[in-house]
LOKENU-60104 format. One record per residue (C-alpha): residue number from 1; residue in one letter; x, y, z. Coordinates in steps of 0.001 Angstrom, whole numbers, m for minus. Layout:
<nodes>
NODE    nr   rest        xx        yy        zz
NODE   NUM      A         X         Y         Z
...
</nodes>
This chain:
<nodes>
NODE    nr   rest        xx        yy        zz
NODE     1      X    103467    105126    124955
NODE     2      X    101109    104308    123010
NODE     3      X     98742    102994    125670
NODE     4      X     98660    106890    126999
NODE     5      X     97878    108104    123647
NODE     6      X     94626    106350    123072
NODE     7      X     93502    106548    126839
NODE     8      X     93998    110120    126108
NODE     9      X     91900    110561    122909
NODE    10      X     89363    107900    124277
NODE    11      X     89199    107962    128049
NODE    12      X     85629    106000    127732
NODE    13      X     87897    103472    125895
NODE    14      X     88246    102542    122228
NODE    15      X     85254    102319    119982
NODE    16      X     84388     98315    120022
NODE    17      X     82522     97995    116566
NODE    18      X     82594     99205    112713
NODE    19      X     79920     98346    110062
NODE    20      X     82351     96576    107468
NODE    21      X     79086     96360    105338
NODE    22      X     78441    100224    105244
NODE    23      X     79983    100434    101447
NODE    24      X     79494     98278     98674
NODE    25      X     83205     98264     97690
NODE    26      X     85830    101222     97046
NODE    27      X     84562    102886     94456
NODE    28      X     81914    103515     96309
NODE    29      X     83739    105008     98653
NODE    30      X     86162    107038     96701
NODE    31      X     83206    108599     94416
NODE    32      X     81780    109814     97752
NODE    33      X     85426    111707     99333
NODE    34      X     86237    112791     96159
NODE    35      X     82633    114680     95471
NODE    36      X     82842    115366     99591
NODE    37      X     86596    116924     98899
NODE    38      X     86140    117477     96028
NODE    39      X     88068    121158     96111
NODE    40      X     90600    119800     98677
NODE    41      X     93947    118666     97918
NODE    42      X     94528    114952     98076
NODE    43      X     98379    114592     97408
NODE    44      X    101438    116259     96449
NODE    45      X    104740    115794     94919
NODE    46      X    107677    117381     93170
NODE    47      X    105306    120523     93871
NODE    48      X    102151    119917     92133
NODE    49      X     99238    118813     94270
NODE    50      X     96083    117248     92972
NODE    51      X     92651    117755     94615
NODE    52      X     90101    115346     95013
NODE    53      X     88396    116121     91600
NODE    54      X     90890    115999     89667
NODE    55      X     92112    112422     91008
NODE    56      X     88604    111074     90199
NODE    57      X     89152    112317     86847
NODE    58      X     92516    111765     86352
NODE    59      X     91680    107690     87459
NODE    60      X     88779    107732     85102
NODE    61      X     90567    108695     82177
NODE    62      X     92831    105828     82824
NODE    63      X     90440    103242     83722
NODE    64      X     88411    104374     80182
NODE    65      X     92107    103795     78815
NODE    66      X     92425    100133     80212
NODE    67      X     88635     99473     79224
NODE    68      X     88408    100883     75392
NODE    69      X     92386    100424     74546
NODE    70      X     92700     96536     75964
NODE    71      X     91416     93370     76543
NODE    72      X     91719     93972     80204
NODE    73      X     88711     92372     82135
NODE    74      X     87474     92825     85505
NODE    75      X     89413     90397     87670
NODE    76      X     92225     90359     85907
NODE    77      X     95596     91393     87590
NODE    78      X     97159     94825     86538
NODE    79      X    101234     94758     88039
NODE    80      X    101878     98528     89502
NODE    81      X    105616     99000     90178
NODE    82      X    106028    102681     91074
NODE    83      X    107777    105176     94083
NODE    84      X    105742    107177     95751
NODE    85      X    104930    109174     92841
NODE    86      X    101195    111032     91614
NODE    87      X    100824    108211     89104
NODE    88      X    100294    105777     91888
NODE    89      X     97097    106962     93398
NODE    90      X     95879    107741     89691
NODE    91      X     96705    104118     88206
NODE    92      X     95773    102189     91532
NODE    93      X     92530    103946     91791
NODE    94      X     91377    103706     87679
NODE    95      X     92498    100340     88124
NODE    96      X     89923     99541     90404
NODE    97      X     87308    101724     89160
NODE    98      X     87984     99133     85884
NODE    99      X     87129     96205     88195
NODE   100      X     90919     95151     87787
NODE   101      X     92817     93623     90721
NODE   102      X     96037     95580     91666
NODE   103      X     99239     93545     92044
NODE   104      X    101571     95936     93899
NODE   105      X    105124     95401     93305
NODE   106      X    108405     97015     94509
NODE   107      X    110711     99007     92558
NODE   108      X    113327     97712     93972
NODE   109      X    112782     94091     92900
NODE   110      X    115264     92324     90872
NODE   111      X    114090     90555     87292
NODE   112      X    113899     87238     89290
NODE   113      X    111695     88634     91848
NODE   114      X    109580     90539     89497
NODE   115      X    109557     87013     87395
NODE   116      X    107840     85322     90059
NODE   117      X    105317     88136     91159
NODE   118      X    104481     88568     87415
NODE   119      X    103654     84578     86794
NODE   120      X    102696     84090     90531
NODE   121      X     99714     86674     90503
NODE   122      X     99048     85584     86209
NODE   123      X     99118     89295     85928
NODE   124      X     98178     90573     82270
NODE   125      X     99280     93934     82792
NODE   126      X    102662     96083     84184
NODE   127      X    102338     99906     85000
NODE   128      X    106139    100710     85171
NODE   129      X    108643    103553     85808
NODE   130      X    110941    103875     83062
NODE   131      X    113906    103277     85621
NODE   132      X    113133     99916     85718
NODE   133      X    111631     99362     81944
NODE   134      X    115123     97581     81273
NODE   135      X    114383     94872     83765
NODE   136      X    110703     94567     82311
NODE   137      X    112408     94317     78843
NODE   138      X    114318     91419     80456
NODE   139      X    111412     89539     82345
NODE   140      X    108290     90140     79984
NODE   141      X    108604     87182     77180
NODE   142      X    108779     84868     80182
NODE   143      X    105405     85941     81725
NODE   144      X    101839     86184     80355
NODE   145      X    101989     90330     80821
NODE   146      X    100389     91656     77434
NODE   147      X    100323     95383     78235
NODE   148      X    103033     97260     79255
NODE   149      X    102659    101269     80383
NODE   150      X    105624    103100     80955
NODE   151      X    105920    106337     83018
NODE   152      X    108855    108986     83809
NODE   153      X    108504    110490     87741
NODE   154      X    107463    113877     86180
NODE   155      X    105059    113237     83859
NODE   156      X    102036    115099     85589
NODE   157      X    104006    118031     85654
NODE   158      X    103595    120878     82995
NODE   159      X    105865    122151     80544
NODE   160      X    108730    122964     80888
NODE   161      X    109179    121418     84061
NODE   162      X    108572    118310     83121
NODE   163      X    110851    117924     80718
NODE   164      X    113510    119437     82602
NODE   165      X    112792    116778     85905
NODE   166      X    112850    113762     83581
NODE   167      X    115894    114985     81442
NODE   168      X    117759    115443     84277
NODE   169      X    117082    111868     86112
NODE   170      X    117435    110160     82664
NODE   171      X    120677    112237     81606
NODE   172      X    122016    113758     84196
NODE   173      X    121539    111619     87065
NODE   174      X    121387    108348     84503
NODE   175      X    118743    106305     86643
NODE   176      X    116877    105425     83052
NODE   177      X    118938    102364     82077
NODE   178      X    118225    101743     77886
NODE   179      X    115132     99836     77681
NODE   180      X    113214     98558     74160
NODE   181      X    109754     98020     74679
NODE   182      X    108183     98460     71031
NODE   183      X    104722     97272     72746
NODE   184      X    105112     99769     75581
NODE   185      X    102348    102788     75431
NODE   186      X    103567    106256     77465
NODE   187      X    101642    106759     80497
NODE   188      X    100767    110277     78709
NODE   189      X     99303    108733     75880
NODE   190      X     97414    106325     77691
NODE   191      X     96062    109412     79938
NODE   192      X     95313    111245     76436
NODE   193      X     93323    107996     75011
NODE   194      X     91075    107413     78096
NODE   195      X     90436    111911     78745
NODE   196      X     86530    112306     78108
NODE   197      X     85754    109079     77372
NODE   198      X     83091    106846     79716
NODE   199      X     84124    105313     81995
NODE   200      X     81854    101654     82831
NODE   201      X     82388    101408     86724
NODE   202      X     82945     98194     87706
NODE   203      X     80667     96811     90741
NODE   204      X     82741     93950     92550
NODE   205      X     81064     92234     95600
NODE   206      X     82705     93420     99201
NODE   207      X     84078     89488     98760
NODE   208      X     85854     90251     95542
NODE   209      X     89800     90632     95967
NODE   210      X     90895     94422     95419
NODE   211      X     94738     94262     96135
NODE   212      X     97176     91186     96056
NODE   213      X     99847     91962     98199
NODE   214      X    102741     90003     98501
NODE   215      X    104825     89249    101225
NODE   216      X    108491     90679    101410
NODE   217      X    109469     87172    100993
NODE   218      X    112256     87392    103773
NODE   219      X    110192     83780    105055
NODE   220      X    110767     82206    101866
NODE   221      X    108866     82759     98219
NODE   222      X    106776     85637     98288
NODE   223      X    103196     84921     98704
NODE   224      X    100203     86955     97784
NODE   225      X     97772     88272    100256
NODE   226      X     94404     88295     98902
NODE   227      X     92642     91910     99962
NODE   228      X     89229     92197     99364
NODE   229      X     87582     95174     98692
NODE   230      X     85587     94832    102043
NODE   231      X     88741     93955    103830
NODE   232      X     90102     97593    102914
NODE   233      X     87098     98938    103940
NODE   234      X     87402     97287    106924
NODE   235      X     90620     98940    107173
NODE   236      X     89555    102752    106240
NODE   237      X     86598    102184    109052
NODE   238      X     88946    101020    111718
NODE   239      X     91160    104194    111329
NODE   240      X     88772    106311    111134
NODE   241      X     87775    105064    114394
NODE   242      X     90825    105285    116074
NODE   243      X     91742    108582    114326
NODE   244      X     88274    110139    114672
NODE   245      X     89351    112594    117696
NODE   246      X     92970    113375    116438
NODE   247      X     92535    113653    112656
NODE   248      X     90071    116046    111259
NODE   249      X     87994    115571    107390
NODE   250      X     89984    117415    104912
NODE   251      X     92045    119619    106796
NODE   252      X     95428    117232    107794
NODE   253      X     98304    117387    105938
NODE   254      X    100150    114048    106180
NODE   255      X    103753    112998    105005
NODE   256      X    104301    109960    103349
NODE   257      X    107801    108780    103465
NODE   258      X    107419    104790    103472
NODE   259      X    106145    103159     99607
NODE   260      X    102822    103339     98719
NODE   261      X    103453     99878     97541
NODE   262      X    103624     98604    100937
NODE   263      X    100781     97399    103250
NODE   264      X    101313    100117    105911
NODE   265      X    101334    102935    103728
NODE   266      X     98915    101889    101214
NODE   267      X     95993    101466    103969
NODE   268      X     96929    104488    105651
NODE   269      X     97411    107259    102731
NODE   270      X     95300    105679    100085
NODE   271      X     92599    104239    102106
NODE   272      X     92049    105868    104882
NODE   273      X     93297    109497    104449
NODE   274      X     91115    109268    100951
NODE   275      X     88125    108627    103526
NODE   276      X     88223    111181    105535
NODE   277      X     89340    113522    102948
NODE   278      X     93020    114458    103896
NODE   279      X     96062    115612    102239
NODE   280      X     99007    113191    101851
NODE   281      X    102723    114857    101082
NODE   282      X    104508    111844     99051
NODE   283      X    108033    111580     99176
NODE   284      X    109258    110009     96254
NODE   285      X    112918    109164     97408
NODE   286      X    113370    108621    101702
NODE   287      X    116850    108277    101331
NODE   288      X    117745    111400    100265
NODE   289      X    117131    113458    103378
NODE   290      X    118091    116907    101919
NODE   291      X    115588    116335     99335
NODE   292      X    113507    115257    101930
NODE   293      X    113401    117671    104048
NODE   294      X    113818    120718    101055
NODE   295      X    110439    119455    100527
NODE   296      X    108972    119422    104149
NODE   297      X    109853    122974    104962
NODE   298      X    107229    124044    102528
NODE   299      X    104472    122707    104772
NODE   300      X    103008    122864    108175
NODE   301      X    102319    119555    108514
NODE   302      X    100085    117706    110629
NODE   303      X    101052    114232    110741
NODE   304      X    104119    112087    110254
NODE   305      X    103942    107885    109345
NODE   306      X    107221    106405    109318
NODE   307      X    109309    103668    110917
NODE   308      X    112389    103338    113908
NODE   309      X    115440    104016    111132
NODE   310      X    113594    106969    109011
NODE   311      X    113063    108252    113075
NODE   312      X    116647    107975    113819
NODE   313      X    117783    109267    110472
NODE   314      X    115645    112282    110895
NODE   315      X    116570    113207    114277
NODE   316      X    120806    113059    113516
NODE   317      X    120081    115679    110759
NODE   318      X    120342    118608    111979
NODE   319      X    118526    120624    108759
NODE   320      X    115698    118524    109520
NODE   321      X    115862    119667    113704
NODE   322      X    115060    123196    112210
NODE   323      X    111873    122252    110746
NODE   324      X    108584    123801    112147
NODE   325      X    107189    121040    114095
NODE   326      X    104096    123582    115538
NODE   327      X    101466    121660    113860
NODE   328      X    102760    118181    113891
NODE   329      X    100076    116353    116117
NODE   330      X    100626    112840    115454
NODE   331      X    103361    110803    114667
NODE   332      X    102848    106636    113767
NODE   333      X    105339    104093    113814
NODE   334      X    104998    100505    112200
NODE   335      X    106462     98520    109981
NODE   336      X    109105     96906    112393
NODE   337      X    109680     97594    116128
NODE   338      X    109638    101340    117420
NODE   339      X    113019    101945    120009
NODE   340      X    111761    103318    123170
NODE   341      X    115211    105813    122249
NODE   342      X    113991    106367    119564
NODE   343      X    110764    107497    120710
NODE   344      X    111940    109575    123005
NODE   345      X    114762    111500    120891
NODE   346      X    111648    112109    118077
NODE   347      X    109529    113319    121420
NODE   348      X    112796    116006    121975
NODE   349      X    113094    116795    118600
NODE   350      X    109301    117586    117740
NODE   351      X    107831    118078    120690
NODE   352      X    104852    114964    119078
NODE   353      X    105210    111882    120607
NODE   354      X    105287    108361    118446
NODE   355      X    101896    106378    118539
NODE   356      X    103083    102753    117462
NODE   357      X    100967    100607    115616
NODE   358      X    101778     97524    116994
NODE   359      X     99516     96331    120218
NODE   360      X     96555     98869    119534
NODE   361      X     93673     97035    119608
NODE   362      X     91107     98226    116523
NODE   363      X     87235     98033    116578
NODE   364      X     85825     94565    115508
NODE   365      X     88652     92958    115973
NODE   366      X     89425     90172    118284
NODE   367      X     92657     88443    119557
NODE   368      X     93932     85990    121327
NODE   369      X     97293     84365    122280
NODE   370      X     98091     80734    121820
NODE   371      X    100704     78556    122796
NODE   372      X    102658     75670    120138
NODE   373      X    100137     73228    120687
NODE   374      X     97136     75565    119849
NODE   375      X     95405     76265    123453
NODE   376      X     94951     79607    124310
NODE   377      X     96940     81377    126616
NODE   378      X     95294     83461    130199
NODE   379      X     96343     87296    130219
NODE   380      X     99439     88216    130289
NODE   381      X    101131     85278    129168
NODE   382      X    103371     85121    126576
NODE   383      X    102160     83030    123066
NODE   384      X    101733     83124    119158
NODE   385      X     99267     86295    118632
NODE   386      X     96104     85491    116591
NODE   387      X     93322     87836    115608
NODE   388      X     90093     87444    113392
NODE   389      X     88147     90440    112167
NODE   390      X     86858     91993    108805
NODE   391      X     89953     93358    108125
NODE   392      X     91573     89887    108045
NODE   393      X     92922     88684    104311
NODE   394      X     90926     85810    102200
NODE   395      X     93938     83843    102403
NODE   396      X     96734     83303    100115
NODE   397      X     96605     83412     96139
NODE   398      X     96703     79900     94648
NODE   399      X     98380     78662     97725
NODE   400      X     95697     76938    100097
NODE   401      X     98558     74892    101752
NODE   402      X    100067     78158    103397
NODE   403      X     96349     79542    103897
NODE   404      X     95700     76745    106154
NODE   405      X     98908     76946    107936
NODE   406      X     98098     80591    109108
NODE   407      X     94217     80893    108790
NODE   408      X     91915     78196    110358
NODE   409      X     88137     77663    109350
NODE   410      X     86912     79826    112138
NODE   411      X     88427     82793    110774
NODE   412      X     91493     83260    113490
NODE   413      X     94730     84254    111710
NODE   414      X     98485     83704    113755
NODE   415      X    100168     86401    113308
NODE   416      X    103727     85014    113734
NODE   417      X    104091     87981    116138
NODE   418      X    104577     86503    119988
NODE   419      X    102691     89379    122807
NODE   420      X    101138     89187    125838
NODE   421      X     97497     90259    126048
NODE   422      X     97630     92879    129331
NODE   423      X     94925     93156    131547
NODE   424      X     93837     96270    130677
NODE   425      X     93013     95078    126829
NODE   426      X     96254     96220    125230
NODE   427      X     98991     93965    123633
NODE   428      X    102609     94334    124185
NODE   429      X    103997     92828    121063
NODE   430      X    107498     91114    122051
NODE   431      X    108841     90322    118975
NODE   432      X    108435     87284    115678
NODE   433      X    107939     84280    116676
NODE   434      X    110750     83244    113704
NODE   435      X    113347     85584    115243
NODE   436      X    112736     84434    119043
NODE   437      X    116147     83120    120243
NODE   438      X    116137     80237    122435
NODE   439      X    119146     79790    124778
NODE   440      X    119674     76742    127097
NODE   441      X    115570     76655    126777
NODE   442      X    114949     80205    127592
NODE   443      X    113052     82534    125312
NODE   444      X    115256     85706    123873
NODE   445      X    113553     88576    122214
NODE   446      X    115727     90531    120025
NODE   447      X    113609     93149    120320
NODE   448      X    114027     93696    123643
NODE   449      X    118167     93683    123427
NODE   450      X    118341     95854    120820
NODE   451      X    115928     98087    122725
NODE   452      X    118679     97867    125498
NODE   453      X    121075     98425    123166
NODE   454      X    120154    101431    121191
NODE   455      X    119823    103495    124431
NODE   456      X    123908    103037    124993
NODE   457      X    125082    106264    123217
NODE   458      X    126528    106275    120099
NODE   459      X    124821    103507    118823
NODE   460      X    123500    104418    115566
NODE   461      X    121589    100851    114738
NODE   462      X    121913     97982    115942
NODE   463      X    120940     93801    115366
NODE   464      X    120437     90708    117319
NODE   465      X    120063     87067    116592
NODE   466      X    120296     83490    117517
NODE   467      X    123642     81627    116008
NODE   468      X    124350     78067    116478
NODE   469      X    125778     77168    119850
NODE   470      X    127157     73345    120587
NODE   471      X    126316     73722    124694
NODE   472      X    123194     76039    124834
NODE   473      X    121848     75219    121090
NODE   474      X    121610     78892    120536
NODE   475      X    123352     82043    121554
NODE   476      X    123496     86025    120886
NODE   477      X    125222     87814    118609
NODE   478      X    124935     91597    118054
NODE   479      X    125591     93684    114941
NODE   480      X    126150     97103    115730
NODE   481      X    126535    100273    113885
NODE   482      X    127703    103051    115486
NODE   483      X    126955    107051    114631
NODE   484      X    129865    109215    112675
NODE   485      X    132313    109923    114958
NODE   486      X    131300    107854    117945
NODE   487      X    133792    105461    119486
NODE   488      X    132722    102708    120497
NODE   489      X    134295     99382    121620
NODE   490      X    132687     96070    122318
NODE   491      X    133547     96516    126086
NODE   492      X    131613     99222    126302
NODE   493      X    128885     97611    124416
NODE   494      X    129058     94525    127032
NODE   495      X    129556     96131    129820
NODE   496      X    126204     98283    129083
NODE   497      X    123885     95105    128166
NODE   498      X    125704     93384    131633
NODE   499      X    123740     96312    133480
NODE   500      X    120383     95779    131874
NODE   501      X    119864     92197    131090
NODE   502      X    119993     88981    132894
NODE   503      X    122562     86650    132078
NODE   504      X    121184     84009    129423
NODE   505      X    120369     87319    127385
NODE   506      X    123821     88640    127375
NODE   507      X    125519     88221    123692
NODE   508      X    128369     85702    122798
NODE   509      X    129497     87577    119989
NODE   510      X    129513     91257    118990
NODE   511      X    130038     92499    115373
NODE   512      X    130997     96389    114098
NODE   513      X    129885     97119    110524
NODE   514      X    129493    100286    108808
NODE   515      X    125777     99445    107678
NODE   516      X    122777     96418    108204
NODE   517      X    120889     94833    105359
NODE   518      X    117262     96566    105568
NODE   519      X    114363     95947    103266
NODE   520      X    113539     99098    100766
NODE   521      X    111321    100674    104162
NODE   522      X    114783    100455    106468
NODE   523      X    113254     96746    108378
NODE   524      X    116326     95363    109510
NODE   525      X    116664     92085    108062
NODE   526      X    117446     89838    111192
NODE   527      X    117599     86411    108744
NODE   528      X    120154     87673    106364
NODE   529      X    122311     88497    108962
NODE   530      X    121484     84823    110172
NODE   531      X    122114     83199    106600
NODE   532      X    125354     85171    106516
NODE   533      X    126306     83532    110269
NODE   534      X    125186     79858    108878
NODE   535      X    127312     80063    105756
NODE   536      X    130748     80841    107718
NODE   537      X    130566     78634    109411
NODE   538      X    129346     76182    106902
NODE   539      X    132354     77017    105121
NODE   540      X    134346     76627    108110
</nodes>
């Protein structure tokens, strides 16, 4: 599917080459959208929108803040550990503009996991929503963090409303655990100290690291990606490239369901929609789908970036199935593997097909596949997927052993993803190379059985992995969720993957449950389910 997109935007083919080198580093770039845009609105939530001015002033003020109010110097790591919220875009970008580097952390973390981000990346300071101060309280004296700045989701809002939208998730909805920071300042205040004051714009090199970005950590401790500021550049270019002839300069209006705070989102709403000038709809809480979709009605929008469960979610609502979907254009997947059912109930639903992410080939960017003893692979063969380009991370913070398990001298990094390089240029990604079940010496790709799988109807979600097997080493279990009211038995479910898959691939074991473990974007997470499997029977 997403082979006929492309060919259809770029029948002479895919532009082959960006100048990485045509900014200095992002404030360079964001001075020049936001005077561009300047009028334009950049993003929206709980129904105020800020415009491209007033986010270059807005991230001034706070980047005077963190210059004349701390100790903060450039290169230092700042912790940000907000939803999709207008503070984001505000702190992430003064941040910058300070010559800080941003740390961005999840929400959702626990205090151990925030523990070990905080001390891993030696960050200094923590921008924090108050629903998670407590755990901050908690963590802090064990970490080097020095300044602490705390906001509530609606403090960019006027009066009264503000008031009212934080009363009610503190009181009402009690999401604002107690907390006692005395050394905590108000993101308000800090906003009030920086207003009118100047701002000394820092000038890091294109090699100097922007963003550390750490890994979700489901492979063991999470690791920080080191993003430099021409890497995200990079980034912004190559979309831009591949989105020249479907997006238009400051007249898109994108939603943004999946965390700012991750990768996908972060290069695609902060980075490249602030190139080109566009208008990105954050939605501050996925899960609720009513809110959700309360919200969407209120906009003709353009463009749609989300992943397979938010896609499946959607379309089994029917409020949302009575949206206006007459401007919706584009639709991008990523973040885990897009169901071709999927793809084709979102196709029925809002008449936009889904352009996945995965196995697009970008401009200045090359690949190749290898096999486990390094030598690379002819065309269309399977092997470990590798690519080298500007976009490609420095390596790993403080951690040049894992760097030089994943990125050799020449530049190439494995992905971990196995594909198959087609003939035509595009990749078919078939799934992680960790997750690839092997079965009496055959490859399985869960992927591709729970692609079988989710076309059976009634299935709702579904799982596959590798469990221990004493006469074929591994074999296949499936986890299966089904939809509300569907009836579904594990006949049915065998019969249906005895039609469509050869018989090393058909599963051993099948499992009902009422839910699957998913990271805070809905990734199902394949190794829990594993780890669960391993301790049974280890306490068998």
């Amino acid at each position: 599917m997403s082979e006929n997109f492309w060919k259809d935007k770029y029948p002479a083919g895919i532009p082959a080459e960006i100048d990485a080198d045509q900014y200095p580093n992002i404030q360079a770039v964001l001075k020049q959208s936001c005077q561009r845009f300047a009028d334009k609105p950049a993003f929206s939530n709980l129904g105020k929108t800020l415009t491209y001015a007033e986010l270059y002033e807005l991230s001034g003020n706070f980047a005077a803040y963190l210059q004349q109010h701390t100790d903060l110097q450039p290169g230092d790591r700042i912790a940000v550990q907000m939803p999709n919220i207008l503070q984001y875009p505000i702190v992430v970008f003064g941040a910058i503009r300070a010559g800080l580097i941003v740390v961005n952390t999840n929400p959702l973390y626990t205090a151990r996991e925030m523990e070990h981000q905080f001390n891993d990346s030696g960050a200094k300071a923590l921008v924090c929503l108050a629903n998670m101060a407590h755990l901050a309280e908690e963590v802090l004296p064990k970490t080097g963090v020095k300044h602490v700045i705390i906001t509530e989701v609606a403090d960019l809002l006027t009066l009264p409303k503000r008031l009212l939208i934080n009363a009610v998730v503190k009181y009402v909805k009690k999401m604002v655990p107690p907390y006692h920071l005395p050394q905590a300042v108000t993101f308000n205040t800090a906003m009030a100290k920086g207003r009118g004051k100047i701002v000394r714009e820092a000038n890091p090199a294109a090699g100097d690291i922007a963003v550390l970005q750490y890994t979700g950590g489901t492979t063991g401790v999470a690791k920080g990606a080191m993003l430099t500021h021409r890497n995200l550049m990079a980034n912004m270019l190559q979309c831009r490239a591949l989105m020249g002839s479907s997006l238009h300069e400051a007249s898109e209006i994108i939603v943004a369901p999946l965390p700012l705070y991750h990768i996908y989102a972060f290069t695609f709403h902060c980075m490249a929609m602030m190139l080109i000038g566009n208008h990105n709809l954050l939605v501050t809480n996925p899960r609720d789908l009513p809110g959700m979709i309360k919200d969407l009605a209120k906009y003709k929008f353009t463009g749609f970036v989300g992943l397979n469960t938010l896609f499946v979610a959607l379309c089994n609502n029917e409020e949302f199935r009575k949206l206006d979907f007459s401007a919706l254009k584009l639709t991008l997947s990523g973040g885990m593997a897009l169901q071709m059912a999927t793809a084709e109930r979102w196709k029925e639903v809002t008449g936009c097909s889904i352009c996945e992410g995965f196995g697009i080939p970008v401009p200045s960017t090359l690949c190749k596949v290898i096999d486990d003893n390094g030598v690379e692979q002819p065309l269309g063969e399977r092997g470990e997927l590798c690519v080298k380009g500007p976009q490609v991370m420095k390596g790993y913070w403080q951690r040049q052993d894992a760097t030089d398990e994943i990125l050799d001298a020449d530049g190439w990094l494995k992905t971990g993803d196995i594909a198959v390089i087609q003939a035509d240029g595009y990749l078919r990604i078939v799934d992680r190379k960790k997750d690839m079940i092997l079965v009496s010496g055959f490859n399985v790709y869960p992927n591709e059985l729970e692609d079988v799988l989710a076309t059976l109807p009634g299935v709702l979600q579904c799982a596959a992995i590798g469990i221990p097997d004493e006469r074929s080493g591994e074999a296949i279990k499936l986890f299966v969720v089904a939809k509300p009211g569907a009836s579904l038995s594990k006949e049915q479910v065998m019969e249906h993957m005895r039609a469509n898959v050869t018989g090393y691939k058909m599963p051993k074991a099948i499992e009902f449950r009422e839910t699957l473990p998913t990271t805070n974007v809905g990734k199902i997470l394949r190794r829990e389910l594993r780890d669960e499997e391993l301790k049974k029977i280890a306490s068998k």
